[in-house]
RODO-2510 file (C-alpha; in nm, 4 decimals, decimal comma):
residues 172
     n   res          X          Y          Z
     1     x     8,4847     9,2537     5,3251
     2     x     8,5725     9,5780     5,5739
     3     x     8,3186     9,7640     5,6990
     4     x     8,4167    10,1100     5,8707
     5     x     8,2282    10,4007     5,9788
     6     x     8,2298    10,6559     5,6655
     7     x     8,5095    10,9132     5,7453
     8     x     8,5049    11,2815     5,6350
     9     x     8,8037    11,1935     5,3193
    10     x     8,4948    10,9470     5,1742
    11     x     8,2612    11,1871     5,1904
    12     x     8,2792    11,2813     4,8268
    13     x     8,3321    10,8959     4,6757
    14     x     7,9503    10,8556     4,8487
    15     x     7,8071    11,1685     4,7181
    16     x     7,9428    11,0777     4,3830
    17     x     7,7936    10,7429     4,4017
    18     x     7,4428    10,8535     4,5429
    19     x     7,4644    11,1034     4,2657
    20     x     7,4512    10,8372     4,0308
    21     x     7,1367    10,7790     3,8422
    22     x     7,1729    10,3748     3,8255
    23     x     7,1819    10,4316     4,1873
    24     x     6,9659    10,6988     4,3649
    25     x     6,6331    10,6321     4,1116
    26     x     6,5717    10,3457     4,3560
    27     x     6,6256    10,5836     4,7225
    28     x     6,4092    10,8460     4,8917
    29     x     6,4847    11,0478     5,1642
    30     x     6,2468    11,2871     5,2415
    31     x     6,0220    11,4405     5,0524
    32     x     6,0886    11,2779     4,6781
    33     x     6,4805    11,3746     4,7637
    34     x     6,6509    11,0976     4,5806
    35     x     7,0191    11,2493     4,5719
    36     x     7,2692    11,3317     4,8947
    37     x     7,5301    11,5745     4,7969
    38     x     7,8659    11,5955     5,0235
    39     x     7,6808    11,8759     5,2467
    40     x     7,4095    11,6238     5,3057
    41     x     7,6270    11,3603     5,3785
    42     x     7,8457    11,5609     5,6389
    43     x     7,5127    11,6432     5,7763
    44     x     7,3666    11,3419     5,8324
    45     x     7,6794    11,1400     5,9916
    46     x     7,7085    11,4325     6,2351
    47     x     7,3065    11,3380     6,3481
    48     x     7,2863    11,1065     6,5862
    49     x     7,0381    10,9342     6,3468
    50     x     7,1696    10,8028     6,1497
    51     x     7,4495    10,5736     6,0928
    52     x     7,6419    10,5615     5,7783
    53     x     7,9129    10,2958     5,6855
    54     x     8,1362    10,2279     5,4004
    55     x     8,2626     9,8782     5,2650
    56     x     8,5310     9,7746     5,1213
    57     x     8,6623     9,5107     4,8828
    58     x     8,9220     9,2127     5,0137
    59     x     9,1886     9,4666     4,8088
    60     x     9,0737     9,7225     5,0129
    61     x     8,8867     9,9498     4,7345
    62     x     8,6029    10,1323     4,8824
    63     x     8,3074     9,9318     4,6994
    64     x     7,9515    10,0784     4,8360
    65     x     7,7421    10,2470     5,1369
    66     x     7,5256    10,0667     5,4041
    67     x     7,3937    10,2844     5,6947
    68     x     7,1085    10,2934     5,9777
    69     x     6,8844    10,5861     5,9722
    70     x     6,5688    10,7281     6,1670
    71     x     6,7995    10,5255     6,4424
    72     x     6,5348    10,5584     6,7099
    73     x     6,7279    10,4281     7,0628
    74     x     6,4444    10,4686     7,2598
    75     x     6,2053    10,1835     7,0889
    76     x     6,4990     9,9677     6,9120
    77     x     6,4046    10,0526     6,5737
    78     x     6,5838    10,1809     6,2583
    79     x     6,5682    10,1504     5,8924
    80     x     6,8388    10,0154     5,6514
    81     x     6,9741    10,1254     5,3473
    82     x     7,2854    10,0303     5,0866
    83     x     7,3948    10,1190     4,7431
    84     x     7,7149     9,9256     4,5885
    85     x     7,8909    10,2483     4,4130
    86     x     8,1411    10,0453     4,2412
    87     x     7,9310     9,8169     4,0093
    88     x     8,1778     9,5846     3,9048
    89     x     8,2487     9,4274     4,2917
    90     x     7,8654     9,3025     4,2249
    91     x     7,9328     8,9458     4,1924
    92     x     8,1648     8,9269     4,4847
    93     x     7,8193     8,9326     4,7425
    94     x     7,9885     9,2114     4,9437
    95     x     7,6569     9,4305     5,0124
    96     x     7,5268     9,1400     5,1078
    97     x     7,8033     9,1078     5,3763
    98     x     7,8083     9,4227     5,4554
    99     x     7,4485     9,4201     5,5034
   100     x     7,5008     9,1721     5,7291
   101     x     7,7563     9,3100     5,9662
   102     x     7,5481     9,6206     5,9708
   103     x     7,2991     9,4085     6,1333
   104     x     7,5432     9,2679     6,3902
   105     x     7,6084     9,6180     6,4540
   106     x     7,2455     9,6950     6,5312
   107     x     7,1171     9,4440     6,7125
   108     x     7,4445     9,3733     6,9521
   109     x     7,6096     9,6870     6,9679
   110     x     7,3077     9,9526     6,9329
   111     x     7,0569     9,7367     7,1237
   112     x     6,7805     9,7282     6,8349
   113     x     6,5149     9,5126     6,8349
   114     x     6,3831     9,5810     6,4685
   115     x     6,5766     9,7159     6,1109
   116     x     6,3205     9,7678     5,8810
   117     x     6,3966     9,8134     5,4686
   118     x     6,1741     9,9090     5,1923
   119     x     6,2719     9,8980     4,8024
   120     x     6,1527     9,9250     4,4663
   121     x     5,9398     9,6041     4,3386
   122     x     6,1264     9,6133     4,0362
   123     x     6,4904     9,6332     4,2276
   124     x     6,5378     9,2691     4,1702
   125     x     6,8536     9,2889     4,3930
   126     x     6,7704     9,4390     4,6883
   127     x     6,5112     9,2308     4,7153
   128     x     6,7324     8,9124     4,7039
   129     x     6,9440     9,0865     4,9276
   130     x     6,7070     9,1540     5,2034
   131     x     6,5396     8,7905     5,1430
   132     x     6,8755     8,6603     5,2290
   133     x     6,9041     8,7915     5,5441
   134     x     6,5898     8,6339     5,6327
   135     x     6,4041     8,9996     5,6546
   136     x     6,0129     8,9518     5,6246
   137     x     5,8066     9,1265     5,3871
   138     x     5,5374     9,2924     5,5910
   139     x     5,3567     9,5319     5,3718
   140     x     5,2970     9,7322     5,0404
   141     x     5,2748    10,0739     4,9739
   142     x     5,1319    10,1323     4,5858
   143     x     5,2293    10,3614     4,3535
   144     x     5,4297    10,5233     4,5582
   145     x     5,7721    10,5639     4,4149
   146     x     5,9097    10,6572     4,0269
   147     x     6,1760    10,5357     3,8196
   148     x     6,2139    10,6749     3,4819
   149     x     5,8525    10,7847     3,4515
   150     x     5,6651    10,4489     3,5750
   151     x     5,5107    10,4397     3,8998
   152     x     5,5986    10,1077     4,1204
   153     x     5,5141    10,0337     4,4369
   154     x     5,7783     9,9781     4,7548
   155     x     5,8111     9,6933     5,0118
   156     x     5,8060     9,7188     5,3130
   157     x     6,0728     9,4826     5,5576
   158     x     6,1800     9,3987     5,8600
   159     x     6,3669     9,2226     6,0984
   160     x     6,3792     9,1602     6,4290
   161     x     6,6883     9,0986     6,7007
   162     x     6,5604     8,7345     6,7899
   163     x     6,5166     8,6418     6,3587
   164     x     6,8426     8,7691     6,2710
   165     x     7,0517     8,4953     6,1418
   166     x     7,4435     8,6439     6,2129
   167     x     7,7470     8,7288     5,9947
   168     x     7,8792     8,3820     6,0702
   169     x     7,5614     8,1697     5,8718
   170     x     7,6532     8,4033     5,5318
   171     x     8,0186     8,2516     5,5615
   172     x     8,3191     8,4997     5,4773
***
């Protein structure tokens, strides 16, 4: 698994994916704003907020997205977020991995102190995957969040510098 800063030639594979219905009905970024088109991509990875990777499969297919956002440097804190675009890499744990070097990136190389994650109750997976990297459920916020008509609520994570397990315990 290669993780790499998104660069501007991805930009469109990402929108594409966050366009994607199986994918964006579980995200939110502002304001009930569930898609990012290519202009909101090339936006964000030009803000100093947030901080938007790509990962890739051992054959070196571009597989999903993992980024940082509301990076905030001066308290250590930022929130996490992923979507695997390309489905059928699923079983191969690579979000998971990438998750996890996003992490390293973080805590070593940004200096944060806490990544926090919410999700869907119902996202089954993203809820394993956060689990697995030993993130901490801290809260609930009800009836907060839609996905094909139902209301669920979102859980709150987090994770701080000192809990964080490292790449190295997932095993390559």
């Amino acid at each position: 698994m290669d993780l790499r800063p998104i660069q501007p030639n991805q930009i469109e594979l990402v929108a594409e994916w966050m366009g994607e219905e199986r994918n964006f009905k579980w995200l939110d970024f502002g304001a009930g704003r569930q898609t990012l088109d290519r202009f909101d991509l090339d936006r964000m990875i030009r803000q100093d907020i947030h901080d938007i990777h790509v990962y890739h499969a051992a054959d070196g297919v571009p597989v999903g997205v993992a980024a940082l956002s509301n990076i905030n440097r001066r308290f250590g804190t930022a929130t996490t977020w992923f979507v695997l675009g390309r489905k059928e890499y699923g079983l191969q744990d690579l979000t998971v991995r990438a998750v996890a070097r996003l992490l390293e990136h973080g805590f070593q190389e940004m200096n944060l102190r806490a990544i926090n994650a919410w999700t869907v109750e119902v996202n089954r997976g993203a809820i394993r995957i956060l689990e697995r990297l030993h993130f901490r459920i801290f809260g609930r916020q009800r009836l907060c969040h839609y996905v094909n008509g139902i209301v669920y609520d979102r859980l709150w994570y987090d994770l701080l510098d000192e809990e964080y397990q490292g790449f190295e315990e997932l095993g390559r």
